[in-house]
C-alpha positions as CSV (number, residue, x, y, z in Angstrom):
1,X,9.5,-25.5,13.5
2,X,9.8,-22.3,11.7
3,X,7.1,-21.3,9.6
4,X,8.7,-20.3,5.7
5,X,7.4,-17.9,3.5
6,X,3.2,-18.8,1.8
7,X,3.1,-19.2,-1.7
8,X,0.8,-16.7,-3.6
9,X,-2.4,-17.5,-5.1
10,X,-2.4,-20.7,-6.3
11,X,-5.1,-22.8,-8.1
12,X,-6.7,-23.2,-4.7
13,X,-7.0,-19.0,-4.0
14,X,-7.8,-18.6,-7.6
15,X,-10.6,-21.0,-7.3
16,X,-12.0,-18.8,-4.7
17,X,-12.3,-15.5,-7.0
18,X,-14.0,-17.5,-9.3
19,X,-16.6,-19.2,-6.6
20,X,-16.6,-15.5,-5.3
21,X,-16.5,-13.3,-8.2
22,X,-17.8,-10.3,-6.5
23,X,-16.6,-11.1,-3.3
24,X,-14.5,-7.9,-3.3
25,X,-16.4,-5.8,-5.6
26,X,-19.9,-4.9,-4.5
27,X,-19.6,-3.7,-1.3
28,X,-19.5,0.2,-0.5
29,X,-18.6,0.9,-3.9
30,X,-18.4,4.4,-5.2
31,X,-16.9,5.7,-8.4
32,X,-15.0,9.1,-8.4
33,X,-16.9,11.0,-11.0
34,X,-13.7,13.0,-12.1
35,X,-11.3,10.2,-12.7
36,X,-13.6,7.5,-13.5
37,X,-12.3,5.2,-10.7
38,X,-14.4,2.8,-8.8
39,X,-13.5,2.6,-4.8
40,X,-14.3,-0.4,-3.3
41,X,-14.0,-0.3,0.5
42,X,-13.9,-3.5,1.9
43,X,-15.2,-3.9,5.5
44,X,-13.6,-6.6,8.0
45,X,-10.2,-7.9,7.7
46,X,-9.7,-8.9,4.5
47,X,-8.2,-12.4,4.2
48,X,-4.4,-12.1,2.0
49,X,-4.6,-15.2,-0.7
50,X,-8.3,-14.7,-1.5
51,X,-7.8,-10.9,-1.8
52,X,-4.9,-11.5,-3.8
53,X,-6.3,-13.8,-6.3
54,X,-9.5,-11.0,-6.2
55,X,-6.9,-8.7,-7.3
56,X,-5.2,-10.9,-9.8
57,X,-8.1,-12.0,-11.8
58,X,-9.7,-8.4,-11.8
59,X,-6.0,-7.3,-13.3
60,X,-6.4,-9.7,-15.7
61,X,-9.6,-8.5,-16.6
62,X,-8.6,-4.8,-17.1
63,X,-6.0,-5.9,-19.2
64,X,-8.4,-7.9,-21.5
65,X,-10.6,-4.9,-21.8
66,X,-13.1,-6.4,-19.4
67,X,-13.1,-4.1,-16.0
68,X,-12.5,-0.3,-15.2
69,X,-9.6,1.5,-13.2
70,X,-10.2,0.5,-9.2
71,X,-9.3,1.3,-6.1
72,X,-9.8,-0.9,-2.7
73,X,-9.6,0.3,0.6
74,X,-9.2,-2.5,3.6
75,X,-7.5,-3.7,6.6
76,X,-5.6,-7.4,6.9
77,X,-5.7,-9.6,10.0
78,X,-1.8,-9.7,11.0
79,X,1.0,-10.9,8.3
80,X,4.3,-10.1,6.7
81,X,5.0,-9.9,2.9
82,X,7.9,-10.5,1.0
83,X,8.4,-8.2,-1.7
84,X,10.6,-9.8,-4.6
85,X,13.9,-7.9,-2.9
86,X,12.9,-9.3,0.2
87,X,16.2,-10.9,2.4
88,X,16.1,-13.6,4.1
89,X,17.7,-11.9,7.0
90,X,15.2,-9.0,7.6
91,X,12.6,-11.8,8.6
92,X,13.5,-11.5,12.7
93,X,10.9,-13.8,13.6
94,X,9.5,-16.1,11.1
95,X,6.7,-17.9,13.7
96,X,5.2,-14.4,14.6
97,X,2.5,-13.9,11.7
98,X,1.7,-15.9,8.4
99,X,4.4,-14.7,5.7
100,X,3.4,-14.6,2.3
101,X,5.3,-14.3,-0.9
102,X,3.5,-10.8,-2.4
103,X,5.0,-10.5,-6.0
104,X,5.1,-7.0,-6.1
105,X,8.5,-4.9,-5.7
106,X,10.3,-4.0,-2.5
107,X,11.2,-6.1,0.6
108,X,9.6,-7.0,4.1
109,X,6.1,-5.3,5.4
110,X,3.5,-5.8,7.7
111,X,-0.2,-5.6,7.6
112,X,-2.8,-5.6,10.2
113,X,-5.8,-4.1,11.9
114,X,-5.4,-0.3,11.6
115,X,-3.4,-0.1,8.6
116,X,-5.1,1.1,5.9
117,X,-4.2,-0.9,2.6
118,X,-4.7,0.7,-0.7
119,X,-4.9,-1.8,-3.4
120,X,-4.6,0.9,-6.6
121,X,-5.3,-1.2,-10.2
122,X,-4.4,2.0,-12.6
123,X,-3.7,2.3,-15.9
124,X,-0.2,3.5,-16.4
125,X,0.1,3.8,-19.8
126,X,-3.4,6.5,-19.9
127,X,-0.9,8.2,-17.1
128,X,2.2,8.8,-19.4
129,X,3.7,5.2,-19.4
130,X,6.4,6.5,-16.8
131,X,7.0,4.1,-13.9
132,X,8.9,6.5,-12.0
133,X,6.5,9.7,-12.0
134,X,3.8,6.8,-11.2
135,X,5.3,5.7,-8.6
136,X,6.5,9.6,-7.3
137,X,3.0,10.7,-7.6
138,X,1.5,7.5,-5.8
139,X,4.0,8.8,-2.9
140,X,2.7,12.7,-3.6
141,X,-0.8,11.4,-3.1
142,X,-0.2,10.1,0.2
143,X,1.8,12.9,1.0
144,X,-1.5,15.4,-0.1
145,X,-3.6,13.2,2.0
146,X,-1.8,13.7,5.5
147,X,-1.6,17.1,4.6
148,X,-5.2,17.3,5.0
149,X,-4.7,16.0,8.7
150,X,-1.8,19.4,9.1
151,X,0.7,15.7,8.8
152,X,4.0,17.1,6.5
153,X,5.1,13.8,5.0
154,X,8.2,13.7,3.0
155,X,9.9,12.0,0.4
156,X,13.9,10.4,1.6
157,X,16.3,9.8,-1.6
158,X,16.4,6.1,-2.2
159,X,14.1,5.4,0.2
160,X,10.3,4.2,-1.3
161,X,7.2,5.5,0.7
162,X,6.5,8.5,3.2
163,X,8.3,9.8,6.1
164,X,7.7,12.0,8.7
165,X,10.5,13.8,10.9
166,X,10.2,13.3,14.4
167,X,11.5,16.8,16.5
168,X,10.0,14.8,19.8
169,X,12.8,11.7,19.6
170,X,16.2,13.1,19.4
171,X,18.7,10.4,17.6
172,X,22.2,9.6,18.7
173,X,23.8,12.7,15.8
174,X,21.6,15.0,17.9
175,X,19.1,15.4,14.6
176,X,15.7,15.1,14.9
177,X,14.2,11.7,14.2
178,X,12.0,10.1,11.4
179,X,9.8,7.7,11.1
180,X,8.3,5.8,7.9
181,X,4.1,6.3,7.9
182,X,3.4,4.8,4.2
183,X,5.0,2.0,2.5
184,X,4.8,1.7,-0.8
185,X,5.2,-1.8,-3.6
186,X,3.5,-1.9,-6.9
187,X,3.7,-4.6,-9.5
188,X,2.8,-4.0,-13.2
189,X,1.0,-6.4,-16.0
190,X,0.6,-4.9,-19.2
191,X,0.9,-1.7,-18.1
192,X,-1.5,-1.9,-15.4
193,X,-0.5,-1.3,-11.4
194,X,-1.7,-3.0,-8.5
195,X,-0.7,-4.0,-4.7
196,X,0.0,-0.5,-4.1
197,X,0.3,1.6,-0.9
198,X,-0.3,1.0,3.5
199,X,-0.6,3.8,5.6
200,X,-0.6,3.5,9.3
201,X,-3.1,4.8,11.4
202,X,-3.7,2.9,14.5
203,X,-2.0,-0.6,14.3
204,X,0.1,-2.1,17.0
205,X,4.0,-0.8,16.2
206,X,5.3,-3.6,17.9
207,X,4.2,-6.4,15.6
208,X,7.0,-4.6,13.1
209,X,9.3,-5.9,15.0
210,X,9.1,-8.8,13.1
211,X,10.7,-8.2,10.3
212,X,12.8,-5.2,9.4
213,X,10.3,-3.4,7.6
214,X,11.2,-2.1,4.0
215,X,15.3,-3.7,4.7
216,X,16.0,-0.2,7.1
217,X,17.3,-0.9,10.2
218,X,18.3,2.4,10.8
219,X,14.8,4.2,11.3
220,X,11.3,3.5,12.9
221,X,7.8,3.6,12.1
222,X,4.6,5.3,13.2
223,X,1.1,6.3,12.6
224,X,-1.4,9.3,12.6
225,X,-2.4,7.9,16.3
226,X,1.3,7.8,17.3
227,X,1.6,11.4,16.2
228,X,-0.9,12.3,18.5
229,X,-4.2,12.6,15.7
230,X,-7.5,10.5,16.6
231,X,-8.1,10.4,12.7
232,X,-10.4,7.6,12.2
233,X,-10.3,5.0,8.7
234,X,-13.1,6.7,7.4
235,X,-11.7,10.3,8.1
236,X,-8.3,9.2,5.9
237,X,-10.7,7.2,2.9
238,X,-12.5,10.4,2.7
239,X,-9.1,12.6,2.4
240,X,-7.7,9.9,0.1
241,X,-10.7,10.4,-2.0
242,X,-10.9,14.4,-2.0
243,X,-7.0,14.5,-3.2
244,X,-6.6,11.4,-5.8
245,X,-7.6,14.2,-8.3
246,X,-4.6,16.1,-8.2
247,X,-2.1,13.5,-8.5
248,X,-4.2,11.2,-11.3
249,X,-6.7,13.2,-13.1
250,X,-3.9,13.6,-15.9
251,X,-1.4,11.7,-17.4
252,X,2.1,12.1,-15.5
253,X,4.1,15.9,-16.8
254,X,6.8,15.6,-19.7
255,X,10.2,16.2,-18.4
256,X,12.5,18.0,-19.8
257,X,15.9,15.7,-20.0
258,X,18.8,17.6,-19.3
């Protein structure tokens, strides 16, 4: 019997956050002193309904005036998520890992030890109230943060997340190849983000496989590991740390409009 997609939080996970209200919030916590951000790392794999609903009712909170900007930093035991553009056929193997209906935007992912998940709860309106340069300087954050391990990520037109080019695996048009290192799905409420951002730094490649991850058949993934770079989950939280600055510390630029 195939196993379908998991509902979200339901009155079940959200009776956890409420047993639990700190379940997610007191441990390892530091606050960035120059963006006012507190960064929650979360040790373990972090369970997906009861972090969800964590997340949820500590949205709901900021939005009511009642909790502060966060950020929290963890690893999930294996799953897939469905994005609301998720397609039915990009699920290859439904009975390989829990599924679970996300909410947030974009299609198929996986999560699993050695992914690092970002879970960013930002306001967007104190950033300029402009989805797209949020989301294009979530993407420029990551991208600032493999820099710091000499990793040039890139940006691909009409393709969310990070990329990296791959001069070592030759494709069939005799280009170099490319592989996708950060995924990327946010979800606003009243102006405030949260899911957020996964980059890969030593989780097993095959258990994508499962799914066609982001709807792109056409091109792979990898990870700081596969690119050759022993950088360890603590050595990317303190680089993702050091450049959050640059990207957030400000509201998002005016642009001109042609």
């Amino acid at each position: 019997m195939k196993r379908g997609i998991l509902a979200g939080p339901g009155a079940d996970d959200r009776s956890v956050a409420d047993r639990h209200p700190r379940l997610y919030l007191d441990r390892h916590n530091r606050r960035n002193k120059r963006t006012m951000v507190d960064w929650t790392h979360i040790p373990g794999l972090a369970p997906y309904p009861e972090t969800l609903a964590a997340m949820e009712a500590h949205v709901a909170a900021m939005t009511e005036g009642r909790a502060g900007e966060a950020i929290w930093l963890l690893e999930h035991p294996p799953l897939y998520t469905a994005g609301t553009s998720a397609r039915p056929a990009d699920l290859v193997d439904p009975d390989r890992f829990p599924v679970y209906a996300a909410g947030r935007g974009g299609q198929y992912t996986y999560h699993g030890p050695g992914q690092r998940v970002i879970y960013a709860m930002l306001d967007v309106r104190a950033r300029g109230q402009d989805v797209r340069c949020f989301v294009r300087e979530l993407e420029r954050w990551v991208i600032d943060t493999l820099a710091e391990f000499n990793v040039a990520g890139e940006i691909r037109q009409g393709r969310v997340g990070v990329w990296v080019t791959r001069p070592d695996r030759i494709g069939p048009d005799g280009r170099p190849g490319e592989a996708k290192i950060a995924a990327l799905g946010i979800k606003l409420r009243r102006w405030v983000s949260f899911h957020g951002l996964s980059i890969n730094v030593e989780p097993d490649l095959g258990h994508f496989d499962g799914i066609v991850p982001c709807g792109i058949r056409d091109h792979g993934v990898t990870s700081l590991v596969d690119l050759g770079l022993p950088v360890s989950m603590a050595d990317l939280d303190a680089a993702l740390m050091a450049t959050f600055p640059r990207r957030f510390q400000t509201p998002c630029p005016v642009q001109d409009v042609a």
